[in-house]
C-alpha positions as CSV (number, residue, x, y, z in Angstrom):
1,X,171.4,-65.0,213.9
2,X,173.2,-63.3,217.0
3,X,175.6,-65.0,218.5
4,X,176.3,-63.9,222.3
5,X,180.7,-64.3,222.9
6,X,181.1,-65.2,226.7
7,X,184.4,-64.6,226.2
8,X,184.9,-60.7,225.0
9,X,181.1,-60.0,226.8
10,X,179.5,-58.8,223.4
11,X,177.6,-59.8,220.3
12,X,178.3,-59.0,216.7
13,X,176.4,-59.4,213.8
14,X,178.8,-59.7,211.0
15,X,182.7,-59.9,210.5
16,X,183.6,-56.1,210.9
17,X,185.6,-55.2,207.8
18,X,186.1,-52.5,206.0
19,X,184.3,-52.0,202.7
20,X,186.3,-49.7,201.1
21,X,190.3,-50.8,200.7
22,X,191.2,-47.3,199.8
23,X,190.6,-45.5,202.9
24,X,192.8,-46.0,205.4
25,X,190.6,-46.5,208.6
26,X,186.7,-47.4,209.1
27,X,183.9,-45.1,210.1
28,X,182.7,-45.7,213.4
29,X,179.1,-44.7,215.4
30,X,178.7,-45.3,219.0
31,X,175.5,-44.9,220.5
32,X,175.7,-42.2,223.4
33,X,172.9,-42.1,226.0
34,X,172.6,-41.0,229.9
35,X,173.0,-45.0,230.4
36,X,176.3,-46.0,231.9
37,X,176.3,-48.9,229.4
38,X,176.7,-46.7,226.6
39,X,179.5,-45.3,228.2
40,X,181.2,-48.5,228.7
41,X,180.4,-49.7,225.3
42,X,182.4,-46.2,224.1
43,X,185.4,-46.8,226.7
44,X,185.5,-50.5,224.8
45,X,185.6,-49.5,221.9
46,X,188.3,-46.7,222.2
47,X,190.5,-49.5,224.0
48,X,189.8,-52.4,221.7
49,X,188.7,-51.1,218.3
50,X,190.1,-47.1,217.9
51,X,193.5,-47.8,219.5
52,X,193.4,-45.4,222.2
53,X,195.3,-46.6,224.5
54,X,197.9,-44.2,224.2
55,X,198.6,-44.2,220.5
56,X,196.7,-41.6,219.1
57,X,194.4,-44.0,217.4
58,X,196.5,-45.8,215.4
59,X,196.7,-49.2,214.9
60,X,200.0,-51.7,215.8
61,X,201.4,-50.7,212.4
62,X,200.8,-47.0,212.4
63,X,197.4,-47.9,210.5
64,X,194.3,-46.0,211.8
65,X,191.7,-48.5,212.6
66,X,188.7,-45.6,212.6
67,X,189.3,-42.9,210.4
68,X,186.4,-41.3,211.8
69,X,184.2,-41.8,215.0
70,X,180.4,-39.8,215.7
71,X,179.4,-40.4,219.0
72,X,175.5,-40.2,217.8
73,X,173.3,-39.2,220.8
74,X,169.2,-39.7,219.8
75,X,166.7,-36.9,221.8
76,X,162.9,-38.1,222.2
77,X,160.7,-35.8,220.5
78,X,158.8,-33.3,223.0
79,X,154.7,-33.8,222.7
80,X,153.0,-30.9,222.6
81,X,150.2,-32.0,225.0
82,X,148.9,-34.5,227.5
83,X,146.0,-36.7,227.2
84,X,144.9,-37.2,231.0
85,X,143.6,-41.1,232.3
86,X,140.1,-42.1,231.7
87,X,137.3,-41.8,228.8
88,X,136.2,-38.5,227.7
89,X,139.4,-36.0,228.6
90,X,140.5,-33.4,227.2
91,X,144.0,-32.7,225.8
92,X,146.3,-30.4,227.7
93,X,148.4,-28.4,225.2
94,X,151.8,-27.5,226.2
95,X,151.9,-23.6,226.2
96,X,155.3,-22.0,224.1
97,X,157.4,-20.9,227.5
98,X,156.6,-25.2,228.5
99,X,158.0,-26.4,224.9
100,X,161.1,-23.6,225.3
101,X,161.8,-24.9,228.8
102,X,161.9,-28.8,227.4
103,X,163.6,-27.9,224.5
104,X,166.6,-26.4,226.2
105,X,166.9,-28.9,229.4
106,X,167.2,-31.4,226.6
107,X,169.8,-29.4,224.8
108,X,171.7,-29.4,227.8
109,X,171.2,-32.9,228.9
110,X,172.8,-33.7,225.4
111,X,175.9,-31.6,226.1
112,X,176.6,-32.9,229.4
113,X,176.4,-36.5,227.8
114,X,178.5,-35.9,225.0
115,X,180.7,-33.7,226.7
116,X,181.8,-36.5,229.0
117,X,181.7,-38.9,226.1
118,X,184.6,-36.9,224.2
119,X,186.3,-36.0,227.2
120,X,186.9,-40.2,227.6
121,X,187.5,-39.9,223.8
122,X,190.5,-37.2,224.4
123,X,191.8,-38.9,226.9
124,X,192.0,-41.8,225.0
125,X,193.7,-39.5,222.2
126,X,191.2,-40.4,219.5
127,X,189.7,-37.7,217.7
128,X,185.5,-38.0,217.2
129,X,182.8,-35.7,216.2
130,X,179.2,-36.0,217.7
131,X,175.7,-35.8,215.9
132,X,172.6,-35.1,218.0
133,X,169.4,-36.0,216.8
134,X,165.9,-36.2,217.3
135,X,163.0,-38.8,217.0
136,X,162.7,-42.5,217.9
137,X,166.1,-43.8,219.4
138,X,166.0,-47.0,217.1
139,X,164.7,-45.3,213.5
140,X,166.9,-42.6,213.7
141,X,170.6,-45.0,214.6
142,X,169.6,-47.1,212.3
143,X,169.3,-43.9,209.5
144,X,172.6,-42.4,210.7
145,X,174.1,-45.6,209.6
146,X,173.3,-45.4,206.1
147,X,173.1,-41.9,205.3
148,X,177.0,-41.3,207.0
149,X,178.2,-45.3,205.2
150,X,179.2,-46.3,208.5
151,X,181.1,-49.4,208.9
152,X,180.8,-50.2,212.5
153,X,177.9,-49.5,215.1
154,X,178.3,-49.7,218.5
155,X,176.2,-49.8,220.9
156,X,175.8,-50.6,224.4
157,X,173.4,-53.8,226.7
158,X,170.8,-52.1,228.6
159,X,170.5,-55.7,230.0
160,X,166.8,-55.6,229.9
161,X,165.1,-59.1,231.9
162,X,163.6,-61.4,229.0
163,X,160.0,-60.2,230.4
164,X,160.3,-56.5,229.8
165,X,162.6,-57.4,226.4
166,X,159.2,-59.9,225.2
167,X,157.1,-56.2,225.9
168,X,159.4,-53.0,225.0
169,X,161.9,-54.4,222.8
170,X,165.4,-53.0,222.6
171,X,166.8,-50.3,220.9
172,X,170.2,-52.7,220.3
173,X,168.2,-55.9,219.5
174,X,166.2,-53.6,216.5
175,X,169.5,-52.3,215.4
176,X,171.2,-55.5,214.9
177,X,168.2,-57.0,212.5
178,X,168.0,-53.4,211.1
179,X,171.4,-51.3,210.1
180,X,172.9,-51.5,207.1
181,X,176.2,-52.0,208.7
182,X,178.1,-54.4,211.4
183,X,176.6,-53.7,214.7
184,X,178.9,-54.8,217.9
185,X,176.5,-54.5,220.8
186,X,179.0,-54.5,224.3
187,X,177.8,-55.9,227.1
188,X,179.4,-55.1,230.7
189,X,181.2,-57.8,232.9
190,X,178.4,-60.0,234.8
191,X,177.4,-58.4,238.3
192,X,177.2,-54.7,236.8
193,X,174.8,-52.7,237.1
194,X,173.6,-50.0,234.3
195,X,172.1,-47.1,235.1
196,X,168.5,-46.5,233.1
197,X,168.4,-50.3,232.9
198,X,165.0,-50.4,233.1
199,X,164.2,-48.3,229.6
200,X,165.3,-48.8,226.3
């Protein structure tokens, strides 16, 4: 059961400890996409969780809270063709040059996304490393998780209406029920807007 905190604007599924008491800081994943949510969920967690503000990442007693942080950034999959409207079409198959073109606007939509996400991350003077993958946004988080023994998720609100949440679902509502870790999904102070709000 999710329990929404008015107070710190975000939800958490479990007590965030660290499982292992002989490493000295936790592994952390935060979700990176174009959304400015994500962003602010990322500039949250490097003021609130990694200790960046100003100390290197360290914790109050010279502790390091995250020992390591993967901004994780999730591609949709390019389809090959296009079935048009209406009973009886016939497929339109993308032609090589098409798939090349996709291939590499998406590569460099990823870059410019994770290049301003570690540029907040160096500012903030915590070290992370980013993972770019492909396939659906929800499957492939929640996978990350477990193969990489994370012990935080986080993960921005798209702030999706309770209409279009009942039909599309959310990529952070899935990921709370489904990773095998804690999950802190940050939502941004009421009256903001995110941009991409309307997807998942």
């Amino acid at each position: 059961m999710l329990e929404e905190s008015t107070l710190t604007g975000m939800v958490m599924q479990q007590p965030v400890a660290t499982t292992n008491p002989q490493r000295k800081g936790m592994k952390m994943i935060v979700a990176i996409d174009e959304s400015e949510g994500s962003f602010y969920a990322l500039d949250w967690a490097l003021d609130n969780i990694a200790g960046g503000g100003g100390g290197g990442g360290e914790g109050q007693a010279g502790e390091a809270p995250v020992e390591l942080l993967t901004l994780v950034h999730v591609q949709q999959p390019f389809q090959h063709y296009v079935l048009p409207p209406g009973p009886g079409g016939t497929a339109f198959y993308a032609t090589s040059s098409m798939v090349e073109s996709v291939r590499k606007a998406q590569e460099e939509n990823a870059t410019l996304i994770l290049s301003r996400a570690l540029q907040m991350c160096e500012e903030k003077m915590v070290k992370a490393e980013t993972l770019v993958l492909t396939g659906d946004a929800k499957d492939m988080i929640c996978q990350a998780t477990e193969q990489m023994h994370t012990d935080l998720l986080v993960m921005g609100s798209r702030g999706l209406g309770k209409i279009k949440r009942a039909f599309l679902g959310s990529v952070s509502d899935y990921c709370a029920h489904h990773a095998k870790c804690p999950i802190l999904i940050v939502k941004p102070p009421k009256g903001t807007t995110t941009a991409a709000s309307a997807t998942t």
